[in-house]
Biopython code that builds the backbone (N, CA, C, O; Angstrom):
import numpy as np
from Bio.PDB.StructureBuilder import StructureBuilder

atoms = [
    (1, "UNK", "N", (-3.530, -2.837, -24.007)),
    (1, "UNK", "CA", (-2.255, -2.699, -23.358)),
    (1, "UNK", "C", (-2.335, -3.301, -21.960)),
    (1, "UNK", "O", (-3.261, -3.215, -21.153)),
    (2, "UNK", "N", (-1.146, -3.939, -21.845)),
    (2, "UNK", "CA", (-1.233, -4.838, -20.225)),
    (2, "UNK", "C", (-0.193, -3.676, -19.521)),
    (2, "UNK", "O", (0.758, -3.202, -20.144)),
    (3, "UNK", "N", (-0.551, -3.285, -18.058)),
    (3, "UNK", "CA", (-0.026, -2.497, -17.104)),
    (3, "UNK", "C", (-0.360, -3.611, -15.708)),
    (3, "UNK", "O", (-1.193, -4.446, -15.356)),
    (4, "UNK", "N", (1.124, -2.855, -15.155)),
    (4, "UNK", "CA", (1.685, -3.792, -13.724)),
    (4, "UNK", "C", (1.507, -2.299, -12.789)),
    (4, "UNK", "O", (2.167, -1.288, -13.031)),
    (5, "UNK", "N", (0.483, -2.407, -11.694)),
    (5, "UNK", "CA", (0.476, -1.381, -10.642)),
    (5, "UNK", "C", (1.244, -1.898, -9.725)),
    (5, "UNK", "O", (1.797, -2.925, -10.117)),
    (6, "UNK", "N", (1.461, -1.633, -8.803)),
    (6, "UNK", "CA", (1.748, -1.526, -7.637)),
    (6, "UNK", "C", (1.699, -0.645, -6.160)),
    (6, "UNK", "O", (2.538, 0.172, -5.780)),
    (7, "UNK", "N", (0.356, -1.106, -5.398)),
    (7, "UNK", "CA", (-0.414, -0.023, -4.928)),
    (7, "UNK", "C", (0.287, -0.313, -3.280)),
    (7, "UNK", "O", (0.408, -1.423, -2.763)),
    (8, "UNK", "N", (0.637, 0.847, -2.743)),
    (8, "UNK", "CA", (1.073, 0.311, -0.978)),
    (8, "UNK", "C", (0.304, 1.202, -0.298)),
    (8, "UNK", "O", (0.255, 2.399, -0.584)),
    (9, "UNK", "N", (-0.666, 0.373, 1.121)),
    (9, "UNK", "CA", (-1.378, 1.109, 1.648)),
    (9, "UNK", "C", (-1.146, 0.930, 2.940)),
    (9, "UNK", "O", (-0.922, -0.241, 3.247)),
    (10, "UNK", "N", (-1.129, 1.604, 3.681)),
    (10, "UNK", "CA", (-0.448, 2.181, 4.879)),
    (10, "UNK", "C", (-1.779, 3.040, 5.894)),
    (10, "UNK", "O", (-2.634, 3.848, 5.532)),
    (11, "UNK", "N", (-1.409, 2.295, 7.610)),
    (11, "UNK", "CA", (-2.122, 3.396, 8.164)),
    (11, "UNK", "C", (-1.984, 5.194, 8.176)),
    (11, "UNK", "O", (-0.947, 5.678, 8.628)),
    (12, "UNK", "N", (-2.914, 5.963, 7.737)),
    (12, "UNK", "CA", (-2.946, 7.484, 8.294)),
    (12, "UNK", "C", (-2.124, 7.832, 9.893)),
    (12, "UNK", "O", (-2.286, 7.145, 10.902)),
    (13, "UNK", "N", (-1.495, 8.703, 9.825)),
    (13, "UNK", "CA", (-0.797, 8.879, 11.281)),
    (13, "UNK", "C", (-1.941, 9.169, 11.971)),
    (13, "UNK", "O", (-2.855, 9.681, 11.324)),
    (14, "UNK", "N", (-2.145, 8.898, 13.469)),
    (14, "UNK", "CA", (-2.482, 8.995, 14.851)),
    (14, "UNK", "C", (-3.322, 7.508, 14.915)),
    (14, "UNK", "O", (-3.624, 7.061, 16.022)),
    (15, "UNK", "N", (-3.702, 6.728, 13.604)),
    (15, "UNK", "CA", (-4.128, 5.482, 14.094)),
    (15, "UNK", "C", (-3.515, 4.155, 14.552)),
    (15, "UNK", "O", (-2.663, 3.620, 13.843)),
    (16, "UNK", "N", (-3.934, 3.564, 15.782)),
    (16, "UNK", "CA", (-3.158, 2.680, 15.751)),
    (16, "UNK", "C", (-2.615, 1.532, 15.282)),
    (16, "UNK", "O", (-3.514, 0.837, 14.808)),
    (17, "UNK", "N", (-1.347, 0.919, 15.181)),
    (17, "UNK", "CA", (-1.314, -0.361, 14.546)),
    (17, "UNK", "C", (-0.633, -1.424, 15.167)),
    (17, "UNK", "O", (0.560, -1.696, 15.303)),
    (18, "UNK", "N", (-2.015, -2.121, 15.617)),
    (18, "UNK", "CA", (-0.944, -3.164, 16.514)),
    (18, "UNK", "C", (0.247, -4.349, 15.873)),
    (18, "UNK", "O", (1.158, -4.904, 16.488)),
    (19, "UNK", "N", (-0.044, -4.449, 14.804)),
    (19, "UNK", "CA", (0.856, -5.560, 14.240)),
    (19, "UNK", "C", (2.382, -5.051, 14.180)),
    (19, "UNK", "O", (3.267, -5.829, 14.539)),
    (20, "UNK", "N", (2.720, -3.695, 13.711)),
    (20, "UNK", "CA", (3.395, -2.735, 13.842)),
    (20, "UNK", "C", (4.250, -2.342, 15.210)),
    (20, "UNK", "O", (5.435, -2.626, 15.384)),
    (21, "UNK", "N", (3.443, -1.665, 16.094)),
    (21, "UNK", "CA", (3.504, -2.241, 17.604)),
    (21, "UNK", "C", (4.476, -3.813, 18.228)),
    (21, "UNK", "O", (5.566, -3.922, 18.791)),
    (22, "UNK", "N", (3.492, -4.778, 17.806)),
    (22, "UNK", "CA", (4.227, -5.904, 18.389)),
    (22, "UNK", "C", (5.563, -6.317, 17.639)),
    (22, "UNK", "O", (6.488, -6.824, 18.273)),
    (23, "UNK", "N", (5.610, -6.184, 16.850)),
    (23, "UNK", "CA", (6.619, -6.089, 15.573)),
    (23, "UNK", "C", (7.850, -5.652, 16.131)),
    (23, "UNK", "O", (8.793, -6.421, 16.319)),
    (24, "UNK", "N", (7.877, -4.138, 16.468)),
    (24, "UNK", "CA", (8.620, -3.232, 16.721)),
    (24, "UNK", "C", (9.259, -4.089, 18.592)),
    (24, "UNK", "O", (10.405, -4.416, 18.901)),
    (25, "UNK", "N", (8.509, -4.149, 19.078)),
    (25, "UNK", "CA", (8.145, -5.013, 20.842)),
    (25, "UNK", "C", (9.331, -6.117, 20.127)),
    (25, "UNK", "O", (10.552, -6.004, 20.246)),
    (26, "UNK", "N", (8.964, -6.656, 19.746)),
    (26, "UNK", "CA", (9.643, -8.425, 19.203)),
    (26, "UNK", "C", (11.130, -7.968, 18.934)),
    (26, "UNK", "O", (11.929, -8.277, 19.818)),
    (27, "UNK", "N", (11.456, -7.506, 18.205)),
    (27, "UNK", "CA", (12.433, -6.413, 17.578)),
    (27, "UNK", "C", (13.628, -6.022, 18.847)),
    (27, "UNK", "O", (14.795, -6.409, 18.908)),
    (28, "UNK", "N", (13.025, -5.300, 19.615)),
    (28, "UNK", "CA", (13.701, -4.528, 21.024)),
    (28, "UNK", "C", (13.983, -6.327, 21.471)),
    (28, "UNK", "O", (15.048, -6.902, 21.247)),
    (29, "UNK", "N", (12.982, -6.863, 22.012)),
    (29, "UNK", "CA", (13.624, -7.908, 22.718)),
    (29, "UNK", "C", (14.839, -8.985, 22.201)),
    (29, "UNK", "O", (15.688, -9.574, 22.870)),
    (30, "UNK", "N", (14.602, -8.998, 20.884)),
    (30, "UNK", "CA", (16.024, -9.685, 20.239)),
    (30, "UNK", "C", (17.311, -8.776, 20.209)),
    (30, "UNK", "O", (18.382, -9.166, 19.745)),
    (31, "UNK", "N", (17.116, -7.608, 20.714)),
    (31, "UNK", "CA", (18.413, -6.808, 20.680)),
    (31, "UNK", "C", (18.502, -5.964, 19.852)),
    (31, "UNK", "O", (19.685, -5.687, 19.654)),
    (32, "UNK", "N", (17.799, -5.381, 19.229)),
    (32, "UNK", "CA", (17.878, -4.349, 17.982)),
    (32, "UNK", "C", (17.336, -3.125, 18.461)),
    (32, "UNK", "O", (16.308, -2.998, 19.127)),
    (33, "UNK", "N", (18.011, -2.346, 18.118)),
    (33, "UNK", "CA", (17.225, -0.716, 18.197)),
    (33, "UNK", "C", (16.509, -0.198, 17.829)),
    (33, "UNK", "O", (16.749, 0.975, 17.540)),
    (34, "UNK", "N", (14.831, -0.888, 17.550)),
    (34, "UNK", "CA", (14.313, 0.051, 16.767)),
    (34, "UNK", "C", (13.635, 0.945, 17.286)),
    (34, "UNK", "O", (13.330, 0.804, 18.470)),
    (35, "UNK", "N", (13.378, 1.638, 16.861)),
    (35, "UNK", "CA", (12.287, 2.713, 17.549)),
    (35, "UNK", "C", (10.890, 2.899, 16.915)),
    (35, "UNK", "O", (10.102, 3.649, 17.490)),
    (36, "UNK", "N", (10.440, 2.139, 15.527)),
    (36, "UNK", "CA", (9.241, 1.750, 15.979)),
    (36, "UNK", "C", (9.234, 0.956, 14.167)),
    (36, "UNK", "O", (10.080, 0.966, 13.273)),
    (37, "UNK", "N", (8.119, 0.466, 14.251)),
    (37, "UNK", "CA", (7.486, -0.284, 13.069)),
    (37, "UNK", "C", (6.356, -0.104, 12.839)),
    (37, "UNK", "O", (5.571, -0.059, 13.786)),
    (38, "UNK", "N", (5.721, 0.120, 11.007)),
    (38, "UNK", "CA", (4.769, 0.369, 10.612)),
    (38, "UNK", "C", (4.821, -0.605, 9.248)),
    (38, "UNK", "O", (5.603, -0.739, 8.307)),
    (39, "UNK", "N", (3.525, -1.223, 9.675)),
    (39, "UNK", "CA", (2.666, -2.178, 8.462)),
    (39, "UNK", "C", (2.110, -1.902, 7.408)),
    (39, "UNK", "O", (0.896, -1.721, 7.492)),
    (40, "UNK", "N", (2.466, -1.827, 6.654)),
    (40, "UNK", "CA", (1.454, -1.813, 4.687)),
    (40, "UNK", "C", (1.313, -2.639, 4.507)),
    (40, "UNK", "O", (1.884, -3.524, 5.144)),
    (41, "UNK", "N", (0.242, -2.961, 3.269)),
    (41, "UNK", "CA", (0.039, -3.688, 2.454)),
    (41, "UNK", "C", (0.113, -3.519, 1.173)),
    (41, "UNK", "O", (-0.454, -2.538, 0.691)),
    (42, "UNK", "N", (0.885, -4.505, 0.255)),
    (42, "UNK", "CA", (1.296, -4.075, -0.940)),
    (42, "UNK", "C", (0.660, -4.794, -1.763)),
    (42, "UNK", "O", (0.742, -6.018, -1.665)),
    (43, "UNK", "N", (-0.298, -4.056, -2.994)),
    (43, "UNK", "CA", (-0.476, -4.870, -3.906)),
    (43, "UNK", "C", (-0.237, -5.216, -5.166)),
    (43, "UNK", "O", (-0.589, -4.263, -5.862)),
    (44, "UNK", "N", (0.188, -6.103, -5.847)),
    (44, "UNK", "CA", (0.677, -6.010, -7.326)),
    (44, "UNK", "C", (-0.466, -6.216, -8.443)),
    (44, "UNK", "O", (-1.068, -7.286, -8.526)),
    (45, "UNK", "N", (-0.646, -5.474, -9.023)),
    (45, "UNK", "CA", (-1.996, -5.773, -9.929)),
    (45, "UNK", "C", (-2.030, -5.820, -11.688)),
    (45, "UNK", "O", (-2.240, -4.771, -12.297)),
    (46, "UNK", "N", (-1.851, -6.861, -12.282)),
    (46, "UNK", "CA", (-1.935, -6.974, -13.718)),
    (46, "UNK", "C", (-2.725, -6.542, -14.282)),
    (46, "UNK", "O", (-3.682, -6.880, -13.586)),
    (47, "UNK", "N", (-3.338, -5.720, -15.501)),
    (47, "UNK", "CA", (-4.523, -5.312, -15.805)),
    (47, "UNK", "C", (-4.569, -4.738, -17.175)),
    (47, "UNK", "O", (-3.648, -4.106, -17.692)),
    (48, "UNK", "N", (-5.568, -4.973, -17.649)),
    (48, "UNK", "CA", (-5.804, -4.089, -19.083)),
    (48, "UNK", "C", (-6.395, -2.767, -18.886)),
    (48, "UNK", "O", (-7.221, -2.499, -18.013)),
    (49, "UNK", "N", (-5.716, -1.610, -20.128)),
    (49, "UNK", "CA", (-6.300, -0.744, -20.263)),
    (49, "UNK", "C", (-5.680, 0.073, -21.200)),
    (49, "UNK", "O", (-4.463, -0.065, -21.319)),
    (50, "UNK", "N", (-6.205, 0.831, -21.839)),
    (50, "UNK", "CA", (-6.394, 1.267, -23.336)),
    (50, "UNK", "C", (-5.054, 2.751, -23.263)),
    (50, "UNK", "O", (-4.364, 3.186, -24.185)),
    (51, "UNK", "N", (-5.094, 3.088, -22.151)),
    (51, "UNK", "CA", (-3.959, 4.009, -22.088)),
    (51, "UNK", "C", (-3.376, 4.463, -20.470)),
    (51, "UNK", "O", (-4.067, 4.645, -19.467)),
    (52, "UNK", "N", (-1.912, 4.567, -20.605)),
    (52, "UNK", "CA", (-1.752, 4.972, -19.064)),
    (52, "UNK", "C", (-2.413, 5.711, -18.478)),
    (52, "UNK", "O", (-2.527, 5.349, -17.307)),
    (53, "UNK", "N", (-3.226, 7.107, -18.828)),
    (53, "UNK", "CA", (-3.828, 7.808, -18.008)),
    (53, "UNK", "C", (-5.468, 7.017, -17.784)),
    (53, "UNK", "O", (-6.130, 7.302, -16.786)),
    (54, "UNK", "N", (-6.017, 5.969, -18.884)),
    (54, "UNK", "CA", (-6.801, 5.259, -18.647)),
    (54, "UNK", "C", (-6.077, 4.080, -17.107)),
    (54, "UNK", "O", (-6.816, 3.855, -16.148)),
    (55, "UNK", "N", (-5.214, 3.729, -17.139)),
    (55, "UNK", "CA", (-5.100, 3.162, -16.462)),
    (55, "UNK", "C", (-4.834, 3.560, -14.682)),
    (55, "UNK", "O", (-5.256, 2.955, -13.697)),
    (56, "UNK", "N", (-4.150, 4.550, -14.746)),
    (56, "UNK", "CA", (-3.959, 5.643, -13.653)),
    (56, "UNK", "C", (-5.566, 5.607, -12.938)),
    (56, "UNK", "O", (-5.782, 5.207, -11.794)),
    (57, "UNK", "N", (-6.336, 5.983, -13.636)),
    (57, "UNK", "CA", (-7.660, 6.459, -13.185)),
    (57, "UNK", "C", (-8.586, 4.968, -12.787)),
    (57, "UNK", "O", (-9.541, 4.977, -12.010)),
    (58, "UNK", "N", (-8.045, 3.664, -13.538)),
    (58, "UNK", "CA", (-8.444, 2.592, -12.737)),
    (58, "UNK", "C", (-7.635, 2.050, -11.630)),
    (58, "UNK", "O", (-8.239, 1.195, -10.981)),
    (59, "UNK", "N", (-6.961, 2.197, -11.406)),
    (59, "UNK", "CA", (-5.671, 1.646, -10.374)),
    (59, "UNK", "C", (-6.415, 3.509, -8.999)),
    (59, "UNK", "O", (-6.287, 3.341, -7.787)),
    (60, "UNK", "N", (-6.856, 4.489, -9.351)),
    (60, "UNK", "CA", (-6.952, 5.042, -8.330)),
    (60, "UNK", "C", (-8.571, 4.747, -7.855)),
    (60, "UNK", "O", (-9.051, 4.836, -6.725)),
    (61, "UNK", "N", (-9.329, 4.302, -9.336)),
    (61, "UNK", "CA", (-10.621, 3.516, -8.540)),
    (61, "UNK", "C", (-10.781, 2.724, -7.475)),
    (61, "UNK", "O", (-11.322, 2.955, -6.394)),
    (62, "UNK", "N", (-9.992, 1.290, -8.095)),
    (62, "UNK", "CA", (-9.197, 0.449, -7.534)),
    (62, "UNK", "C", (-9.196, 1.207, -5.873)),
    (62, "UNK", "O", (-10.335, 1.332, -5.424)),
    (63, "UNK", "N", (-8.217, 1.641, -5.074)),
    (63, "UNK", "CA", (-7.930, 2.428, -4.278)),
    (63, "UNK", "C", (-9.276, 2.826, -3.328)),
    (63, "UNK", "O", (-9.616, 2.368, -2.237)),
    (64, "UNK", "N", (-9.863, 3.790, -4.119)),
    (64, "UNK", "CA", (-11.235, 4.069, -3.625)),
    (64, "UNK", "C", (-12.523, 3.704, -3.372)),
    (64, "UNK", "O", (-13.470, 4.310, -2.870)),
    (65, "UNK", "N", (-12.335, 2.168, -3.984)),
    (65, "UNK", "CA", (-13.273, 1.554, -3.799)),
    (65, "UNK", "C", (-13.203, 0.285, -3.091)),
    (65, "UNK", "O", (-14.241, -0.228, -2.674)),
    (66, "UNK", "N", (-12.054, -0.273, -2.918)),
    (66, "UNK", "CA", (-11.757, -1.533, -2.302)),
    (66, "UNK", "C", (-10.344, -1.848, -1.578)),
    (66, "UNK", "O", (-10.132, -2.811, -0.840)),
    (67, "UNK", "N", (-9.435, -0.856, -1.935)),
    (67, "UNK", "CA", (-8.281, -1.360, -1.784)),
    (67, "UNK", "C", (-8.205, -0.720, 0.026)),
    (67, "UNK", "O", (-7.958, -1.414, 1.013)),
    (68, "UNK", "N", (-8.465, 0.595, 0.006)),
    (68, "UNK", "CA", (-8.307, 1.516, 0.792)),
    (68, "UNK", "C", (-9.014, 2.017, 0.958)),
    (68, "UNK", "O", (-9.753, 2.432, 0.065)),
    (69, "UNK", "N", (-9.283, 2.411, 3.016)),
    (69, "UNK", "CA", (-10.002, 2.662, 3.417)),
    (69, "UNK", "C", (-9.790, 4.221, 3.889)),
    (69, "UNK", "O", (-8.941, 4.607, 4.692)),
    (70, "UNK", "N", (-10.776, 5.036, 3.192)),
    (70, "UNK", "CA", (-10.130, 6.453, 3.522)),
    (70, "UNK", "C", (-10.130, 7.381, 4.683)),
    (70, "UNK", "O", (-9.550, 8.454, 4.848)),
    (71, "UNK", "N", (-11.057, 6.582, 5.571)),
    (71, "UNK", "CA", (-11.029, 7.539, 7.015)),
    (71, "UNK", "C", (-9.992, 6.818, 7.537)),
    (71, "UNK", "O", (-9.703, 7.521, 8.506)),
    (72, "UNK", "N", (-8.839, 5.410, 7.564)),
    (72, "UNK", "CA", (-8.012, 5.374, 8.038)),
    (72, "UNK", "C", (-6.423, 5.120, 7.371)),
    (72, "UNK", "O", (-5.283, 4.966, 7.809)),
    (73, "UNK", "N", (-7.195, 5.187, 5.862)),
    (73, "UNK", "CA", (-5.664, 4.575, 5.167)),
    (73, "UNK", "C", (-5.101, 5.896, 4.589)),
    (73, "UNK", "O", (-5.838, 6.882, 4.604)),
    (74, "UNK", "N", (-3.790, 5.996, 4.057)),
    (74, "UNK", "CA", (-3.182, 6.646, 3.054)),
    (74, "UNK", "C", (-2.289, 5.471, 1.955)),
    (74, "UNK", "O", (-1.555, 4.520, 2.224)),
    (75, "UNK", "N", (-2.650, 5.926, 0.934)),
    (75, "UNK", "CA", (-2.179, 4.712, -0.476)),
    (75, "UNK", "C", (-1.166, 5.721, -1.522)),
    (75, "UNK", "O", (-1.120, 6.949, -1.585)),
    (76, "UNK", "N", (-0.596, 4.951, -2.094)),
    (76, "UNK", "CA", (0.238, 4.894, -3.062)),
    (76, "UNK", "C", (0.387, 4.642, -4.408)),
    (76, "UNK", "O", (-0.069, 3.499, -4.365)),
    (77, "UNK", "N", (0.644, 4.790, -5.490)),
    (77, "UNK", "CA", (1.107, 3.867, -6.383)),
    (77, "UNK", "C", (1.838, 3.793, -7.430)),
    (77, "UNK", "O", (1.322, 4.639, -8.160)),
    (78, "UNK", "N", (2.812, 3.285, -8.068)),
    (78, "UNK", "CA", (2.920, 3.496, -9.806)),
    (78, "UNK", "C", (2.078, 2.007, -10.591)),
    (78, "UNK", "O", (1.673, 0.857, -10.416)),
    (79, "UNK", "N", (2.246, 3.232, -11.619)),
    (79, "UNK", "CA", (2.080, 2.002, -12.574)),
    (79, "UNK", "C", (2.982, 1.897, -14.066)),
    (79, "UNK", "O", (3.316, 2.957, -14.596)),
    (80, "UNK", "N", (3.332, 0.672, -14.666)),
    (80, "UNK", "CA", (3.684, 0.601, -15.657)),
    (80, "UNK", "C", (3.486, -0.220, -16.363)),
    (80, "UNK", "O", (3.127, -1.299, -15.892)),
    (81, "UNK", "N", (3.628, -0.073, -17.730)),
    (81, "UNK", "CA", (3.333, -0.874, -18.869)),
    (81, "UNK", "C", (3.883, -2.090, -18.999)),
    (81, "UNK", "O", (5.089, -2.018, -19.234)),
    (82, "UNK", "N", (3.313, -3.542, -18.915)),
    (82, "UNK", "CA", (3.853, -4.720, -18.853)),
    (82, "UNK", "C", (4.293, -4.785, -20.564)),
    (82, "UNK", "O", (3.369, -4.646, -21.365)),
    (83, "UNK", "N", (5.824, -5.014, -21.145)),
    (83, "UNK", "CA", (5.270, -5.428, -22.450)),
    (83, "UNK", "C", (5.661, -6.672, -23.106)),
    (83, "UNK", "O", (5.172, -6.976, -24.194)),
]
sb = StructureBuilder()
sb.init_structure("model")
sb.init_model(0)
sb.init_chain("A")
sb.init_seg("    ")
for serial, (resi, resn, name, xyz) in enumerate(atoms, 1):
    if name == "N":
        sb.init_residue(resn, " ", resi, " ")
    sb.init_atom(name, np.array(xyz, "f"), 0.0, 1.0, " ", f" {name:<3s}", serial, name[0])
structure = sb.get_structure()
């Protein structure tokens, strides 16, 4: 079975993010109101696996082993069945 994840990983609150930061900076100076901006990264991932909860448990490997870093990230994801 082919499954489509889609994993978004995001800083943990109190760390900083400068891209986010300048983002938000850039933003105010063109005239917009924001009051602030925060950066993820999103990933889309095609993949085999023998059943959704098989797949769940690779897409949260995935996560824990490469995607996301756990003393500063918090992650996300679904997944569904490509068919």
């Amino acid at each position: 079975m082919m499954f489509k994840a889609r994993v978004e990983i995001s800083l943990k609150r109190g760390h900083i993010d400068p891209e986010g930061e300048t983002t938000a900076r850039l933003l105010k100076e063109l005239g917009y109101a924001v009051e602030s901006v925060n950066v993820s990264k999103v990933f889309n991932i095609i993949f085999k696996a023998d059943s959704k909860g098989n797949a769940e448990d690779q897409v949260e490997e995935m996560c824990r082993r490469l995607l996301a870093n756990p003393t500063k990230d918090n992650y996300t994801y679904t997944i569904e069945e490509v068919k």
